[in-house]
PyMOL commands that place a pseudoatom at each C-alpha (Angstrom):
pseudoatom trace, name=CA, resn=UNK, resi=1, chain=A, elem=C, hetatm=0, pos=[17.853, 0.101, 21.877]
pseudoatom trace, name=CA, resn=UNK, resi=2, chain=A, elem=C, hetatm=0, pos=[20.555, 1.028, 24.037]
pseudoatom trace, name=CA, resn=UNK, resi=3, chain=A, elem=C, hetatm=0, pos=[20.151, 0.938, 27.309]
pseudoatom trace, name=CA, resn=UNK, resi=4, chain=A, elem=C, hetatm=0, pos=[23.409, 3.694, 28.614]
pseudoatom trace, name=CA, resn=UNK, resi=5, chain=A, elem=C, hetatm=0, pos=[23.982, 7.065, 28.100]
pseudoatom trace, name=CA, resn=UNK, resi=6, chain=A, elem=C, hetatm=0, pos=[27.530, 8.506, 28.339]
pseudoatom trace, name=CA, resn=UNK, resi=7, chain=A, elem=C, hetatm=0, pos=[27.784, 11.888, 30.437]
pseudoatom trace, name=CA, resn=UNK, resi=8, chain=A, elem=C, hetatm=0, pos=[29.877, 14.684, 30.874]
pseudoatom trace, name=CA, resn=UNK, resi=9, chain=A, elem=C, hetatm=0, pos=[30.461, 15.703, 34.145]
pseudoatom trace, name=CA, resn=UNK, resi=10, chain=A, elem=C, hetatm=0, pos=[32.637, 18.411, 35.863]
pseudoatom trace, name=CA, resn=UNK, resi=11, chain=A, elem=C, hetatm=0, pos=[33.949, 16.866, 39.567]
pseudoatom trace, name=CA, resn=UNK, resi=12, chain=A, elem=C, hetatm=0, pos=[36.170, 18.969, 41.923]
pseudoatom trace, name=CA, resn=UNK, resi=13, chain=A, elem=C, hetatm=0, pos=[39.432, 18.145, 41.920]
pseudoatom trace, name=CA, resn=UNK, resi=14, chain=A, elem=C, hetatm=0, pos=[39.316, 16.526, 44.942]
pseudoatom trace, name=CA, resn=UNK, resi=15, chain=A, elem=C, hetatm=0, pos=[36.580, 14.518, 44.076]
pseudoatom trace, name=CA, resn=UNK, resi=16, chain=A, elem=C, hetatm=0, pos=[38.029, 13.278, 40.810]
pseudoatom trace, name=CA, resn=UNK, resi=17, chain=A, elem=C, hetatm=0, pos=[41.198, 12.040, 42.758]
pseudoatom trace, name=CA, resn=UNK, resi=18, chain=A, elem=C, hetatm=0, pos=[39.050, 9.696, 44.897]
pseudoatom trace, name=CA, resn=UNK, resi=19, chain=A, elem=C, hetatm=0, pos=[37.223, 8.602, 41.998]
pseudoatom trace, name=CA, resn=UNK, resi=20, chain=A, elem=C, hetatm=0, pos=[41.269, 8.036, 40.503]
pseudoatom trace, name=CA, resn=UNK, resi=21, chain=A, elem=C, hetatm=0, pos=[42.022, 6.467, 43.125]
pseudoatom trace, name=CA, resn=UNK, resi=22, chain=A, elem=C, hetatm=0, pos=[39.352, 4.154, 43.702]
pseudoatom trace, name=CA, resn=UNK, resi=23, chain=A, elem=C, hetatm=0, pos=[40.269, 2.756, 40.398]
pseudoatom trace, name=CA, resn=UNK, resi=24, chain=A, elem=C, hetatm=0, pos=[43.778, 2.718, 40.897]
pseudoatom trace, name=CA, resn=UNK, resi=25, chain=A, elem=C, hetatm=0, pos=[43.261, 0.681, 44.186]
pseudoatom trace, name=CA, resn=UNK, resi=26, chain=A, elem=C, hetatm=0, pos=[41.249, -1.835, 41.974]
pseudoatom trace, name=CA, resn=UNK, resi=27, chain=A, elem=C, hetatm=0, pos=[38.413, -1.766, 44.150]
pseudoatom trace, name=CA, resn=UNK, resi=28, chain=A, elem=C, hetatm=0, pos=[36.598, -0.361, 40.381]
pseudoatom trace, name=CA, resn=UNK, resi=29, chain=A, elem=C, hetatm=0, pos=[37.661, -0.789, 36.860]
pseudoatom trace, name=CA, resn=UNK, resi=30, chain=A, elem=C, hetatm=0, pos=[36.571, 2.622, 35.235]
pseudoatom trace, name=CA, resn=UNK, resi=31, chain=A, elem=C, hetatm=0, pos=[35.597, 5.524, 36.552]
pseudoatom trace, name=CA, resn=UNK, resi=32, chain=A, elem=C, hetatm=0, pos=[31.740, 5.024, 35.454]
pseudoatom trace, name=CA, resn=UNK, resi=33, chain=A, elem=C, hetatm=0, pos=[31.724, 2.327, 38.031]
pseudoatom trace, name=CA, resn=UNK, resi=34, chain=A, elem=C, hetatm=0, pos=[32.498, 4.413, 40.323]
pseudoatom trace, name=CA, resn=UNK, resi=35, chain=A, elem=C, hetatm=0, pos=[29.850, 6.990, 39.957]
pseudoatom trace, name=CA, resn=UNK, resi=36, chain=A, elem=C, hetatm=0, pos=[27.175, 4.397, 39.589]
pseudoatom trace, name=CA, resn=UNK, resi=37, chain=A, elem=C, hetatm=0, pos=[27.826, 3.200, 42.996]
pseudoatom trace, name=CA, resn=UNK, resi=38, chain=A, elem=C, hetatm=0, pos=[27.879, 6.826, 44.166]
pseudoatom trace, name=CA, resn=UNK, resi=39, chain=A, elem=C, hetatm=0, pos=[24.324, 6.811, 42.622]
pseudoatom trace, name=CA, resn=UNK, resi=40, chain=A, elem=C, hetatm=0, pos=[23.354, 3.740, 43.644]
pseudoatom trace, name=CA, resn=UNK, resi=41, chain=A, elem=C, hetatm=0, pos=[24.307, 4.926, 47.505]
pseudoatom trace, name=CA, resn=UNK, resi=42, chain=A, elem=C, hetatm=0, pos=[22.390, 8.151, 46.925]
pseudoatom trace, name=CA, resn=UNK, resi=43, chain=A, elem=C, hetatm=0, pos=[19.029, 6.592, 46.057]
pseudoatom trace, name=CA, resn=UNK, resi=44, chain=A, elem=C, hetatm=0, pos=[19.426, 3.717, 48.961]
pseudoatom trace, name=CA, resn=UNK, resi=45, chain=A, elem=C, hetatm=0, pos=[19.607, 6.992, 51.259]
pseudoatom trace, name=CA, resn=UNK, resi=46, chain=A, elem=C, hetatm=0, pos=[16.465, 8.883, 49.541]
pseudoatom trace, name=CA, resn=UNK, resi=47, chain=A, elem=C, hetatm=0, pos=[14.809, 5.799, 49.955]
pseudoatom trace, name=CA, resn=UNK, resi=48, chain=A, elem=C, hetatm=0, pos=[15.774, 5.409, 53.754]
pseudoatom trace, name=CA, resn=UNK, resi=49, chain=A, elem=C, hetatm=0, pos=[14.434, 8.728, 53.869]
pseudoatom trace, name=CA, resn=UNK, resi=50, chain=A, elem=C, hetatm=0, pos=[11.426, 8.661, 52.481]
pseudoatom trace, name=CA, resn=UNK, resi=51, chain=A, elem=C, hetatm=0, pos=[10.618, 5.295, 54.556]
pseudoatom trace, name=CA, resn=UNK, resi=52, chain=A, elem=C, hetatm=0, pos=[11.585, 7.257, 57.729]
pseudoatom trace, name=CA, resn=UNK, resi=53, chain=A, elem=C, hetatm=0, pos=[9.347, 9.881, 56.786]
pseudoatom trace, name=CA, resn=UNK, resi=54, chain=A, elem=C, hetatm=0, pos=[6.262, 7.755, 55.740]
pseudoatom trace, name=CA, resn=UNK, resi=55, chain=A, elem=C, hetatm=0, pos=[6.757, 5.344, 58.779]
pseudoatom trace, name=CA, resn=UNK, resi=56, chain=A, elem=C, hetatm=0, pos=[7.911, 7.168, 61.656]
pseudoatom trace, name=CA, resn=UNK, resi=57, chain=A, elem=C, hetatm=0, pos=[7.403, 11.129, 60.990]
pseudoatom trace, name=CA, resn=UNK, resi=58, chain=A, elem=C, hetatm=0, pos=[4.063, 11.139, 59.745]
pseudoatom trace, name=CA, resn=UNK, resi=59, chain=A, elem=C, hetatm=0, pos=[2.416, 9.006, 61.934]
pseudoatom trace, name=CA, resn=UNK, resi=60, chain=A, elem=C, hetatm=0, pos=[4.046, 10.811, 64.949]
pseudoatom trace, name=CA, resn=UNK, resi=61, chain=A, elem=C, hetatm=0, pos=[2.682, 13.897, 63.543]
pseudoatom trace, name=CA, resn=UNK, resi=62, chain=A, elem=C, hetatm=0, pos=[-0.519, 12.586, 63.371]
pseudoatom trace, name=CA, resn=UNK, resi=63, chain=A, elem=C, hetatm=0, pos=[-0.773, 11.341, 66.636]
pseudoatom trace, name=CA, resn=UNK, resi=64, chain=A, elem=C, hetatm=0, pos=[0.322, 14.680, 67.771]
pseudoatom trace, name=CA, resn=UNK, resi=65, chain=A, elem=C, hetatm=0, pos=[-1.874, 16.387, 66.030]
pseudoatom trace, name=CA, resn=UNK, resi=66, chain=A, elem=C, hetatm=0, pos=[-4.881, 14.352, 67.379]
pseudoatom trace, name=CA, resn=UNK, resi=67, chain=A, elem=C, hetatm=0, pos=[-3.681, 14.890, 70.521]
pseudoatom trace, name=CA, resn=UNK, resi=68, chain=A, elem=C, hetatm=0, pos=[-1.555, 17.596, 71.341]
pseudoatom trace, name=CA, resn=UNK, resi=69, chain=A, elem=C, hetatm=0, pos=[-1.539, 16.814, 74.837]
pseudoatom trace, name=CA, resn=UNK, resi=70, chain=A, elem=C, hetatm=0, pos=[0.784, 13.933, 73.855]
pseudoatom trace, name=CA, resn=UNK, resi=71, chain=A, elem=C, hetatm=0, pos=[3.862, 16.647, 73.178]
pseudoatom trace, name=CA, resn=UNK, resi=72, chain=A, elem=C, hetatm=0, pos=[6.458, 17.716, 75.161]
pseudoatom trace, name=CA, resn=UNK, resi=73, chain=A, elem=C, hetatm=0, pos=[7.089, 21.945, 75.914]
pseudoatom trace, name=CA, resn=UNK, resi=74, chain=A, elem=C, hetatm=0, pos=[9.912, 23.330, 74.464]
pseudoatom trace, name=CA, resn=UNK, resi=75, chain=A, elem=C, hetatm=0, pos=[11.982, 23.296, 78.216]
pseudoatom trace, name=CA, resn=UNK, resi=76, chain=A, elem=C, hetatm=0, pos=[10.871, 19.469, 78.641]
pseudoatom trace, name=CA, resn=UNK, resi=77, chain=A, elem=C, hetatm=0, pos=[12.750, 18.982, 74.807]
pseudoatom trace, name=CA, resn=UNK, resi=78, chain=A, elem=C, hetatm=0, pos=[15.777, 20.866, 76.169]
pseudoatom trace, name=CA, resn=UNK, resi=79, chain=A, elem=C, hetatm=0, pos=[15.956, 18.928, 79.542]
pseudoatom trace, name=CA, resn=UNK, resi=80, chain=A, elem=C, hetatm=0, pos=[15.669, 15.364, 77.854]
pseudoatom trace, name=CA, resn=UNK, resi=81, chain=A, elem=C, hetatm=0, pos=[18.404, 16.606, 75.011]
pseudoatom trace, name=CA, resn=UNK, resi=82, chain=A, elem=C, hetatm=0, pos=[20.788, 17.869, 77.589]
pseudoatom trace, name=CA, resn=UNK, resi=83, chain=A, elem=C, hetatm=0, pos=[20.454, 14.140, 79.779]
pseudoatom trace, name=CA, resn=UNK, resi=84, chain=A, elem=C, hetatm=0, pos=[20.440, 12.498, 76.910]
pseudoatom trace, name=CA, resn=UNK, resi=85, chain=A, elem=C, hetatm=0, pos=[23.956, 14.328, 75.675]
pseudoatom trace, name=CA, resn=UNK, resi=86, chain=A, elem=C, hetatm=0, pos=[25.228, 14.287, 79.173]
pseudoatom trace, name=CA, resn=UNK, resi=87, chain=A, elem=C, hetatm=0, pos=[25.083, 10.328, 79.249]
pseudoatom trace, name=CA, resn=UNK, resi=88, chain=A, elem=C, hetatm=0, pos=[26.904, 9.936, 75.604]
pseudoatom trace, name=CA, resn=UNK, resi=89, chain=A, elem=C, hetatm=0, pos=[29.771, 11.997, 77.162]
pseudoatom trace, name=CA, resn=UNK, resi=90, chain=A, elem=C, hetatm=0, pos=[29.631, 10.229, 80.443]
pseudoatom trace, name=CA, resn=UNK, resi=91, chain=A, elem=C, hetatm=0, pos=[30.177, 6.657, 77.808]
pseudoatom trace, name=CA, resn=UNK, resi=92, chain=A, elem=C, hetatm=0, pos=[33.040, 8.547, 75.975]
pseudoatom trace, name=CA, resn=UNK, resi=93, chain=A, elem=C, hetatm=0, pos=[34.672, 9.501, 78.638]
pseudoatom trace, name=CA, resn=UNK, resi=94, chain=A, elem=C, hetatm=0, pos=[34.195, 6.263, 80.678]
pseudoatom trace, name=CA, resn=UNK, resi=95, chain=A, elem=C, hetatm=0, pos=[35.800, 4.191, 77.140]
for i in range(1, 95): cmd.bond("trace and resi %d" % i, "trace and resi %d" % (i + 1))
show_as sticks, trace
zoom trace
């Protein structure tokens, strides 16, 4: 039984040049190789995300949900967002 399928796809053309010239650079041989690593990235970063959302999201929002006390206001959000953007400018600037 075979174990590939060969596809048809349509790419933009700006797409299709960096797949060209990923094989040119002979960092691929075809262009298939290419798009499987394209793939392969794509479900390494649904799988990040869905072991984000299991492991961190959900149990936050169950602990919030238990006890809403726990959460911040809306202006508390703001205030720590605004600090917190305040200091990566300060450690732009400052390099």
């Amino acid at each position: 039984m075979r174990t590939t399928q060969q596809f048809s796809v349509t790419l933009p053309n700006e797409m299709a040049d960096q797949v060209r010239a990923k094989v040119a650079s002979g960092e691929y041989a075809t262009d298939s190789e290419v798009i499987r690593d394209g793939l392969r990235a794509l479900q390494a970063r649904d799988k990040a995300l869905e072991h984000w959302l299991r492991n961190e999201v959900v149990p936050a929002y169950n602990t919030l949900k238990a006890d809403p006390s726990r959460g911040a206001g809306l202006a508390d959000a703001r205030a720590a967002l605004a600090e917190r953007h305040a200091a990566r400018l300060a450690k732009t600037d400052a390099a």
